[in-house]
MDTraj code that builds the backbone (N, CA, C; nanometers):
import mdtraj as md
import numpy as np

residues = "UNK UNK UNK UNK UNK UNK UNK UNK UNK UNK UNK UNK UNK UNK UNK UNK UNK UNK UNK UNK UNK UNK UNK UNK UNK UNK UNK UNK UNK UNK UNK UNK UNK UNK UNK UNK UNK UNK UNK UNK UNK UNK UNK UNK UNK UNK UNK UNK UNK UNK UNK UNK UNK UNK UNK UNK UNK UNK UNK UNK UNK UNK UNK UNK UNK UNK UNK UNK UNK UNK UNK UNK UNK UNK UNK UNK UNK UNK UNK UNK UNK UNK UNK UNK UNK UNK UNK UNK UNK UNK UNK UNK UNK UNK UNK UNK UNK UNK UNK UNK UNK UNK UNK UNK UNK UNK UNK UNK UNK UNK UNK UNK UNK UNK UNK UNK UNK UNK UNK UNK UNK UNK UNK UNK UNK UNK UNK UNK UNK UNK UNK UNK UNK UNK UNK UNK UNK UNK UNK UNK UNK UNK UNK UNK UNK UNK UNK UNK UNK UNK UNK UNK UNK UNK UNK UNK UNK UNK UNK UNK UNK UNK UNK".split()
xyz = np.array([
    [0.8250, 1.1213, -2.1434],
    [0.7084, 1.1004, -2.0625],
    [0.6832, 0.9494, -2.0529],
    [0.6551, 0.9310, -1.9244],
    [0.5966, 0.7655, -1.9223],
    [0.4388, 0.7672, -1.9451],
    [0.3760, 0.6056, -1.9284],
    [0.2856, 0.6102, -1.8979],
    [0.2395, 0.4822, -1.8365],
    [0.1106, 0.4892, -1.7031],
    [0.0995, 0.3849, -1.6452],
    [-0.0351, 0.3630, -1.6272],
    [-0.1176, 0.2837, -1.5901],
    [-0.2512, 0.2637, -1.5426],
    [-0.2840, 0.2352, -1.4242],
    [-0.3789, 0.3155, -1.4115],
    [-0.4429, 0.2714, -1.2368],
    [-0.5274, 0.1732, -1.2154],
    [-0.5213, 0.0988, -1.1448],
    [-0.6658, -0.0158, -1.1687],
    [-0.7271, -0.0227, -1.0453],
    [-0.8003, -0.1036, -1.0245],
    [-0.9158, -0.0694, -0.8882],
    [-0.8717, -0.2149, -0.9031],
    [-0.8953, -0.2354, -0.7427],
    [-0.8280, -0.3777, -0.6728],
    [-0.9898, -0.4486, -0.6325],
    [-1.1266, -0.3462, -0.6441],
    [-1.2671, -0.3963, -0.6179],
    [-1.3681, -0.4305, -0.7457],
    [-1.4360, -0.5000, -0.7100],
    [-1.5468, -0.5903, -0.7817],
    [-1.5097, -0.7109, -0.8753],
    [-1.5005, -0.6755, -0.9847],
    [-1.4401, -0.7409, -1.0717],
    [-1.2963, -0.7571, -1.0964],
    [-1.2113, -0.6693, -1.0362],
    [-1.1049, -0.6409, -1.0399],
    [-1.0105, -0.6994, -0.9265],
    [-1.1035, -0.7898, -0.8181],
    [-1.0520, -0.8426, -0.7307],
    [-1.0330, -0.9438, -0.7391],
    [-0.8795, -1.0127, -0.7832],
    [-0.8848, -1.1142, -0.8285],
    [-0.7161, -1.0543, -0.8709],
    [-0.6378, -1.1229, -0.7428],
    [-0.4852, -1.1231, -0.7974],
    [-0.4587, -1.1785, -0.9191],
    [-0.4611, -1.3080, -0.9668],
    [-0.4819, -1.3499, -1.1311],
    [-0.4927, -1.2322, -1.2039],
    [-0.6442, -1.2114, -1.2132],
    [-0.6537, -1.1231, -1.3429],
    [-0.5726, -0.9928, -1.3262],
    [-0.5768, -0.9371, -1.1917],
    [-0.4689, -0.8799, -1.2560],
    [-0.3300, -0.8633, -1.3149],
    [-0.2892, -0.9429, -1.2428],
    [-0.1623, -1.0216, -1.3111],
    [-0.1827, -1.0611, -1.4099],
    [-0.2893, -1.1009, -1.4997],
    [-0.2895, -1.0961, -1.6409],
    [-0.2693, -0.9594, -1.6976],
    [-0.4075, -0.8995, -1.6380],
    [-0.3762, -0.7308, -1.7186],
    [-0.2572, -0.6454, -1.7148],
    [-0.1810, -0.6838, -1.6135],
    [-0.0371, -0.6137, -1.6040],
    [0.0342, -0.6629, -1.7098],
    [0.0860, -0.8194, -1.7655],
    [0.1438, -0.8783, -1.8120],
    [0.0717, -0.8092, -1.9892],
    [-0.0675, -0.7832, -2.0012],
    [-0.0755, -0.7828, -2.1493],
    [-0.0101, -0.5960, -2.1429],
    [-0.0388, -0.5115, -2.0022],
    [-0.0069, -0.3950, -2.0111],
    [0.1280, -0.3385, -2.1185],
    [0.1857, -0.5038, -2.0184],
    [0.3544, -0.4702, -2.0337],
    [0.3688, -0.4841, -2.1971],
    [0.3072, -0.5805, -2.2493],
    [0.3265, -0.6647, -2.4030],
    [0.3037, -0.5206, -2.4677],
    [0.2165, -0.4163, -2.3958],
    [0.1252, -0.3567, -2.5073],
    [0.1912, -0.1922, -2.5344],
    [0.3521, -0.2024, -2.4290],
    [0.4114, -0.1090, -2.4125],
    [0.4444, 0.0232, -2.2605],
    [0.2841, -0.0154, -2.1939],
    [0.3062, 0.0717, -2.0651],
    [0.4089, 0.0718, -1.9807],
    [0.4367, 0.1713, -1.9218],
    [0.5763, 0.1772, -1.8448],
    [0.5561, 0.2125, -1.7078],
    [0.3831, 0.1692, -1.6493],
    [0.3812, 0.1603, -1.4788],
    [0.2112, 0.0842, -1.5368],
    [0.1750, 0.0044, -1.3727],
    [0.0677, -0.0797, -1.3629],
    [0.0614, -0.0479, -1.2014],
    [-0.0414, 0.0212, -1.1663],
    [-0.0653, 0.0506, -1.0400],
    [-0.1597, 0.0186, -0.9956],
    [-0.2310, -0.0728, -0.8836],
    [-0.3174, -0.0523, -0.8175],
    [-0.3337, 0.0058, -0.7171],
    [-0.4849, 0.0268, -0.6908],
    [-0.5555, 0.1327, -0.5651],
    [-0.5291, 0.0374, -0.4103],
    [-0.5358, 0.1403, -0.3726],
    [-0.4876, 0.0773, -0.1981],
    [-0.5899, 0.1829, -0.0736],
    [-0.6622, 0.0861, -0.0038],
    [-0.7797, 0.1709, 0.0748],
    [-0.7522, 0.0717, 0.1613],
    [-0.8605, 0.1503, 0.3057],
    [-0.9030, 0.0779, 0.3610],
    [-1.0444, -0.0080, 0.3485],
    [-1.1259, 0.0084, 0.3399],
    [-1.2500, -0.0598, 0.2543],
    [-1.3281, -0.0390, 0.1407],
    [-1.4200, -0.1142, 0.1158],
    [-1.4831, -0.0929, -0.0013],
    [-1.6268, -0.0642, 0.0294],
    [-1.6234, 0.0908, 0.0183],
    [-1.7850, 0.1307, 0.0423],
    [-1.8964, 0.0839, -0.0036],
    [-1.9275, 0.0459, -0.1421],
    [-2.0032, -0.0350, -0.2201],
    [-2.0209, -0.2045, -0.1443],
    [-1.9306, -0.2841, -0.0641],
    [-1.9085, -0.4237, -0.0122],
    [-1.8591, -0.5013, -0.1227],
    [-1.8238, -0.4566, -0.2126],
    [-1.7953, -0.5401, -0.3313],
    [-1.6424, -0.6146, -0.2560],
    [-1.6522, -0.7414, -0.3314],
    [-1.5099, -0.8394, -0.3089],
    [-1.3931, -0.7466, -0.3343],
    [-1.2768, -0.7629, -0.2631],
    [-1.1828, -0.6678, -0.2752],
    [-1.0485, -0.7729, -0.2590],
    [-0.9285, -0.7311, -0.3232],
    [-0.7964, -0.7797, -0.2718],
    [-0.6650, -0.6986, -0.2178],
    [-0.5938, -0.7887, -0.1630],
    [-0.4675, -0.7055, -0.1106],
    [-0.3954, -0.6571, -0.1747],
    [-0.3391, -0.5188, -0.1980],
    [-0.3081, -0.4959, -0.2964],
    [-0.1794, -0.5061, -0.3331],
    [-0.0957, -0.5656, -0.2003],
    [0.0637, -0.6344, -0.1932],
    [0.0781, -0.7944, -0.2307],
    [-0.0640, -0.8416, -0.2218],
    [-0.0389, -0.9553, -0.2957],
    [-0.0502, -0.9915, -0.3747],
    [-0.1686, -0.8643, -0.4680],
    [-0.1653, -0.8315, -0.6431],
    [-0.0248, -0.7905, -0.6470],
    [0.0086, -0.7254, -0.5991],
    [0.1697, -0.6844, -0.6559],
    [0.2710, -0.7701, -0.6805],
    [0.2403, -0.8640, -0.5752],
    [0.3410, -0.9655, -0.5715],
    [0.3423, -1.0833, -0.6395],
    [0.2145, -1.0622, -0.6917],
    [0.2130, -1.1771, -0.8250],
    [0.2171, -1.1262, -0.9590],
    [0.2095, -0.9879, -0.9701],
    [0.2885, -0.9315, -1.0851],
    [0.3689, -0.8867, -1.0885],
    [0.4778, -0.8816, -1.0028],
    [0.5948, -0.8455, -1.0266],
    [0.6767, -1.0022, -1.0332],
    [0.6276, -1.1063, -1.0310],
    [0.6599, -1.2177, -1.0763],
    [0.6000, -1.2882, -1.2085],
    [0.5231, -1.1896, -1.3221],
    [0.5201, -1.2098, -1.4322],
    [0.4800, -1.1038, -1.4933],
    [0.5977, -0.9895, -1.4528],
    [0.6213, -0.8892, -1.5640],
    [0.7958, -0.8851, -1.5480],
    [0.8266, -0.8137, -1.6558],
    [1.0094, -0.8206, -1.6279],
    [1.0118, -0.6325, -1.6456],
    [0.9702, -0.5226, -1.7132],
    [0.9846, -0.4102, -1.6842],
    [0.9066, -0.3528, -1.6458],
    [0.8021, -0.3844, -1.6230],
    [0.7131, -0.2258, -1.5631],
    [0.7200, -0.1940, -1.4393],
    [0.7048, -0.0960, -1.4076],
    [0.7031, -0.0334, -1.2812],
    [0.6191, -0.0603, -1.2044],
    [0.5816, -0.0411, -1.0925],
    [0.4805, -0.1251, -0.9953],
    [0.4279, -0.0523, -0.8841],
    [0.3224, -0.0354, -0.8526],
    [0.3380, 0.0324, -0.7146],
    [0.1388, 0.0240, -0.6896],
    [0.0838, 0.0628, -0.5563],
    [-0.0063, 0.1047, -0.4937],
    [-0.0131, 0.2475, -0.4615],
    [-0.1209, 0.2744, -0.5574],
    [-0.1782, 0.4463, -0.5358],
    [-0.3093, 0.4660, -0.4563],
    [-0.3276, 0.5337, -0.3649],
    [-0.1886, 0.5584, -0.2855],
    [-0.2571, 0.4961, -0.1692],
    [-0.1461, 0.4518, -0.0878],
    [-0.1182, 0.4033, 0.0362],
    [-0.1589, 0.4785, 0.1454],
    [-0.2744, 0.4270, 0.2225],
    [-0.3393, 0.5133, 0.3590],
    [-0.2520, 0.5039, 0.4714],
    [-0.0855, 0.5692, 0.4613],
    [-0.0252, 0.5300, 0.5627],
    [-0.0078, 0.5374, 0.7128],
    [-0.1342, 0.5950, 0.7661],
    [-0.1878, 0.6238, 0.8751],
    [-0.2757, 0.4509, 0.9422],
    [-0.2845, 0.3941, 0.8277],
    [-0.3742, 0.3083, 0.8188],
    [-0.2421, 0.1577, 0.8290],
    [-0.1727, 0.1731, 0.8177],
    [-0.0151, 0.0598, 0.8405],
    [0.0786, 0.1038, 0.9604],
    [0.1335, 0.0171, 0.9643],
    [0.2223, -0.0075, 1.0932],
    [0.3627, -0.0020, 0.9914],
    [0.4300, 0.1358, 1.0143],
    [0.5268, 0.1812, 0.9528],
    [0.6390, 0.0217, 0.9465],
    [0.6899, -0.0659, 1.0116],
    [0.7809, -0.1330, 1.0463],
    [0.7135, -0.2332, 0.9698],
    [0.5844, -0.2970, 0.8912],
    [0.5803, -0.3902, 0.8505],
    [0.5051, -0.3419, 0.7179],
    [0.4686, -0.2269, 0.6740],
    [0.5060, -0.1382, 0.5173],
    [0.6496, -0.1620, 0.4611],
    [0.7485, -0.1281, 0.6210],
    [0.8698, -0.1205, 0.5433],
    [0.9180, -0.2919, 0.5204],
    [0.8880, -0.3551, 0.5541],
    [0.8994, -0.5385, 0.4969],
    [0.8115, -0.5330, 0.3899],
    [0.6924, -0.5500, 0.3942],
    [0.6487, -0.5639, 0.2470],
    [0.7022, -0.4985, 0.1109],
    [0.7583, -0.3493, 0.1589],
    [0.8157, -0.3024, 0.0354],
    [0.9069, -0.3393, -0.0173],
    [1.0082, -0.3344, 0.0887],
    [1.1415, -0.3969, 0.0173],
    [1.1677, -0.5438, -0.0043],
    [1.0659, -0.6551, 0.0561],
    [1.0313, -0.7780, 0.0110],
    [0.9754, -0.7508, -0.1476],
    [0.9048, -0.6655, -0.1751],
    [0.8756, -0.6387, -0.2956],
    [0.9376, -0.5803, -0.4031],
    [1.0115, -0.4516, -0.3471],
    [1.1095, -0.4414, -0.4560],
    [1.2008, -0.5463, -0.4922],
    [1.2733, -0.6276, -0.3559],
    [1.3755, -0.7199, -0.4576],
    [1.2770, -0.7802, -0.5052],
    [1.2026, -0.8510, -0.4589],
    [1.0904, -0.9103, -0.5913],
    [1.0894, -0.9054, -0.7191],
    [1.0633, -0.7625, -0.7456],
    [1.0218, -0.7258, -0.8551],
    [1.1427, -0.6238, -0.9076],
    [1.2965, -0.6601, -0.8472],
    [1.4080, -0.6311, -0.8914],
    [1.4230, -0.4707, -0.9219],
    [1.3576, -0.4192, -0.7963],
    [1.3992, -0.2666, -0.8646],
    [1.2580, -0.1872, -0.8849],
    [1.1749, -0.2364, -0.9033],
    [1.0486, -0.1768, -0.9914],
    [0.9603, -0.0985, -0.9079],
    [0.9653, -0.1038, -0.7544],
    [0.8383, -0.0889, -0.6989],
    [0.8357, 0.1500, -0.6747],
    [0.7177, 0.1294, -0.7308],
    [0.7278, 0.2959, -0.6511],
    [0.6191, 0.2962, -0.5739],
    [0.6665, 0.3722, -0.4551],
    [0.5656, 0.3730, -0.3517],
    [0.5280, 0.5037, -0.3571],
    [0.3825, 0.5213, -0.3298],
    [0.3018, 0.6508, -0.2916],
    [0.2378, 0.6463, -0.1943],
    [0.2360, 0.7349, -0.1225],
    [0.1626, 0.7637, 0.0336],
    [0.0444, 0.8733, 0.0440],
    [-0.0196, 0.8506, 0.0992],
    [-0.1017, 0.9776, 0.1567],
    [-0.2076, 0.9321, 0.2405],
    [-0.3071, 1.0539, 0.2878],
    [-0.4020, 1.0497, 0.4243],
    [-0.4622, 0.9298, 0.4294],
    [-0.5304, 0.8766, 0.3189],
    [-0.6453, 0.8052, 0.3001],
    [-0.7454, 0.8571, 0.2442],
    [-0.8420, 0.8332, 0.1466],
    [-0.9153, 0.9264, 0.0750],
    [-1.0775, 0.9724, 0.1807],
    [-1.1050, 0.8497, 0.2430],
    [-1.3004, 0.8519, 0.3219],
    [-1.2145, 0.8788, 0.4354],
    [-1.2378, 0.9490, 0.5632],
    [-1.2253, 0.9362, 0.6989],
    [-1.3458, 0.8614, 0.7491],
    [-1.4199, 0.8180, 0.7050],
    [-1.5510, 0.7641, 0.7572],
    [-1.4570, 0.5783, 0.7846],
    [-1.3974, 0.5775, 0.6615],
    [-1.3377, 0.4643, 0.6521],
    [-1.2539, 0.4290, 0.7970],
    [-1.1370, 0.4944, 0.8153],
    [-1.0793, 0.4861, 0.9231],
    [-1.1788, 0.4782, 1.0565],
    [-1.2706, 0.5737, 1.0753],
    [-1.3209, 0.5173, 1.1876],
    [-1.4160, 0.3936, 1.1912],
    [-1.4819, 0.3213, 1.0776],
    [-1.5521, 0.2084, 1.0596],
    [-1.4143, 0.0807, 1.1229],
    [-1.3502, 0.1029, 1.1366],
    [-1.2296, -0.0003, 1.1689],
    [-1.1789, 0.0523, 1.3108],
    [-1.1946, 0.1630, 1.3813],
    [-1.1747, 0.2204, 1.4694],
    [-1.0266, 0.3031, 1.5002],
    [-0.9959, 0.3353, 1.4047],
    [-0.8772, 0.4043, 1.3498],
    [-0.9806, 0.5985, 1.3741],
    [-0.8738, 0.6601, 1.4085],
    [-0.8892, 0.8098, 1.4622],
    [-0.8863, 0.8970, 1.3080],
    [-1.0180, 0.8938, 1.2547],
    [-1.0667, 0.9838, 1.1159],
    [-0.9944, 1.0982, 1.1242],
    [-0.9646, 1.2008, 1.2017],
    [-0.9104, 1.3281, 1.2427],
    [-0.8309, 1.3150, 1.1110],
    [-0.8233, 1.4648, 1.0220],
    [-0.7419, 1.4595, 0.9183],
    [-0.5991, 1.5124, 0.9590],
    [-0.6601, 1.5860, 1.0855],
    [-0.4340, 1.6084, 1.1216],
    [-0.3765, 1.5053, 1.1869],
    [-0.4097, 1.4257, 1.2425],
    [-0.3989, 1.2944, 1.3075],
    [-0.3588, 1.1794, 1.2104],
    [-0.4146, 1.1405, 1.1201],
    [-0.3293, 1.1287, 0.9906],
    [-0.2566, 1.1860, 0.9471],
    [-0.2736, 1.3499, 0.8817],
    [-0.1718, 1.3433, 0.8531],
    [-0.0229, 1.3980, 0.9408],
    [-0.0690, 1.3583, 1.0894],
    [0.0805, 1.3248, 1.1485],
    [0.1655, 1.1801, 1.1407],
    [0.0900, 1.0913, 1.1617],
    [0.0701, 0.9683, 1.1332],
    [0.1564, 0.9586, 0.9721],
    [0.0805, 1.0233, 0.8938],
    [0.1552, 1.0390, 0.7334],
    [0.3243, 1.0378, 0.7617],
    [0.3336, 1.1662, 0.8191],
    [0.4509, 1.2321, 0.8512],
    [0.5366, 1.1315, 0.9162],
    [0.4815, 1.0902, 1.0066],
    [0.5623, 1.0336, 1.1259],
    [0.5867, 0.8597, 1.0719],
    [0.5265, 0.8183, 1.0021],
    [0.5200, 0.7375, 0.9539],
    [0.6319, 0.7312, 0.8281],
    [0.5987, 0.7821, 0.7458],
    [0.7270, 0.8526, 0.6331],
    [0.8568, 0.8519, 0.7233],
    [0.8965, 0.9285, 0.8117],
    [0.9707, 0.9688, 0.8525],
    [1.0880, 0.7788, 0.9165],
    [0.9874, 0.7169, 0.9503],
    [0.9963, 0.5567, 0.9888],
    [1.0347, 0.5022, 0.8854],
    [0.9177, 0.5269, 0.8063],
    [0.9970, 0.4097, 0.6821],
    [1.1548, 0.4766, 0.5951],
    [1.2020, 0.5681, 0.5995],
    [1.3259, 0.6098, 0.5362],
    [1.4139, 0.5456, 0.6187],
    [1.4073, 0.5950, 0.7822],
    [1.4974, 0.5236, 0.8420],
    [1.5345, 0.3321, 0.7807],
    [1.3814, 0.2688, 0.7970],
    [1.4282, 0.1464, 0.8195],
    [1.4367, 0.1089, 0.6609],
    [1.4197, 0.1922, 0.5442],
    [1.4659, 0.1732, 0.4307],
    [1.5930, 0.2017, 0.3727],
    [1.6797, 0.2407, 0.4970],
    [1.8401, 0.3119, 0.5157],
    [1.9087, 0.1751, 0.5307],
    [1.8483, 0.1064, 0.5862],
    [1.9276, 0.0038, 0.7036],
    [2.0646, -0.0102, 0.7881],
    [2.0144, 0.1109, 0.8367],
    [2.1077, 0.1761, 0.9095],
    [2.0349, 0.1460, 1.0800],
    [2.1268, 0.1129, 1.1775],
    [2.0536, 0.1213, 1.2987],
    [1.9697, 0.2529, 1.3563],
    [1.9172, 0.2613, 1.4053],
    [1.8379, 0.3701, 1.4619],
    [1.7372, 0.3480, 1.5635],
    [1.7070, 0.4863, 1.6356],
    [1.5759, 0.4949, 1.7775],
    [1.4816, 0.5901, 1.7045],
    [1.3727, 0.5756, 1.7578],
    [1.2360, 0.6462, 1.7139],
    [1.1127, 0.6149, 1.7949],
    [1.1175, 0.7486, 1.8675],
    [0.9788, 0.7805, 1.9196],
    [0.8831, 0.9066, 1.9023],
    [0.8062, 0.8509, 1.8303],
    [0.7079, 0.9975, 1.8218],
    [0.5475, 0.9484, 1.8909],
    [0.4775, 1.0779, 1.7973],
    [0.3636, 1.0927, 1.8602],
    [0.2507, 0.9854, 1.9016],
    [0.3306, 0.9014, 1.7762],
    [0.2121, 0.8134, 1.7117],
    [0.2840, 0.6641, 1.7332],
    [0.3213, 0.6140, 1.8025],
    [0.4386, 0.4986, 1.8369],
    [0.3692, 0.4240, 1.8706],
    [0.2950, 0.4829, 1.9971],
    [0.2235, 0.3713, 2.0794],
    [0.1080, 0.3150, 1.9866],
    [0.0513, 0.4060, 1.9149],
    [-0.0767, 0.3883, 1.8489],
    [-0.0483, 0.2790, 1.7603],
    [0.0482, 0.2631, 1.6657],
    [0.1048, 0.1961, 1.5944],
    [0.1096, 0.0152, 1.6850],
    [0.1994, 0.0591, 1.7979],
    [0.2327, -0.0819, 1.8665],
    [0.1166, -0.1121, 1.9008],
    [0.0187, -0.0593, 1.9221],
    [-0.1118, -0.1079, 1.9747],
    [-0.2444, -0.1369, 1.9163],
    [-0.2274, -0.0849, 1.7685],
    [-0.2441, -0.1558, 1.6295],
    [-0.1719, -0.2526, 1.5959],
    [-0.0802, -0.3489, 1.6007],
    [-0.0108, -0.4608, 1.5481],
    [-0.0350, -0.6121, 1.6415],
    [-0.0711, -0.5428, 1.7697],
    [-0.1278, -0.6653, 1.8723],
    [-0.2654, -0.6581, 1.9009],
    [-0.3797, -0.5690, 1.8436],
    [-0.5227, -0.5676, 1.8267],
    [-0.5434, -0.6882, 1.7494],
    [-0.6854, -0.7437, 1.7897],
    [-0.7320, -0.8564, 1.7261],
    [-0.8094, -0.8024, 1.5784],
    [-0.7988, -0.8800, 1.5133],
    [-0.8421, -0.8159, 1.3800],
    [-1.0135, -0.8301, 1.3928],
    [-1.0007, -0.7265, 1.2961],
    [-1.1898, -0.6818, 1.3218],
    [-1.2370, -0.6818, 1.1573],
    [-1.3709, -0.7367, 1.1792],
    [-1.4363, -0.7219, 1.0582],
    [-1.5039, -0.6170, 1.0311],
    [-1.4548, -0.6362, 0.8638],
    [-1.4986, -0.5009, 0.7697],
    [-1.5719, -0.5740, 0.6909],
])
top = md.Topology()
chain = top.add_chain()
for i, resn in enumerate(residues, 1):
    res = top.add_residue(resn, chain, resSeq=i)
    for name in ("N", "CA", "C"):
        top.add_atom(name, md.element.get_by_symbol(name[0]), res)
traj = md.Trajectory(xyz[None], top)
């Protein structure tokens, strides 16, 4: 059996540093995963961080633990630039990263950003999305059009909006 910790990426906890400390004493102290939470906002307004760039500063001062964001609102990413951050991150962190996916936990969340709350709509998006990142984690050439394509391309050239 392993064992790993979840940490919250809000309030006090926002703060790539510290966590990159707490991963690093995790590792000293024996744990065998250091995970942070991955949302789209923080209902409370509390200070919050990215949780690929907490990652990415602890997987540059830990040497074994496992690594990853629980879980990933992948309805909420643009399948083609999930799949760069990850595998920018695994070699990073040489191997370590595990990825987890799912709906998103608030639908209130998604539509405060103007993202489509609908829980089958995500989770096609989930699906269809998954289905994207294997391909371009193959690196193998390939075509792909689904349901959710345009939505995606038309999320990546939207002007960013405040949360």
């Amino acid at each position: 059996m392993k064992y790993g910790l979840d940490v919250s990426i809000t309030g006090a906890y926002a703060d790539a540093g510290l966590l990159t400390d707490l991963a690093a004493l995790a590792e000293e102290a024996g744990w065998d995963g250091f995970f942070v939470q991955d949302g789209l906002l923080n209902a409370d307004a509390e200070a919050v961080v990215d949780p690929w760039i907490a990652l990415s500063a602890i997987a540059l001062h830990t040497q074994r633990l496992r690594i990853g964001a629980f879980m990933t609102p992948l309805a909420a990413y643009c399948p083609w630039q999930l799949a760069r951050q990850t595998v920018a991150l695994d070699h990073l962190s040489h191997g370590r990263l595990i990825f987890g996916a799912g709906l998103g936990e608030k639908a209130q969340d998604f539509a405060a950003v103007g993202d489509d709350p609908d829980p089958r709509r995500r989770a096609e998006k989930l699906d269809e999305g998954l289905a994207i990142l294997q391909k371009l984690w193959s690196g193998e050439a390939f075509s792909f059009h689904g349901a959710h394509t345009y939505d995606w391309m038309r999320q990546t050239s939207r002007k960013p909006r405040r949360v």
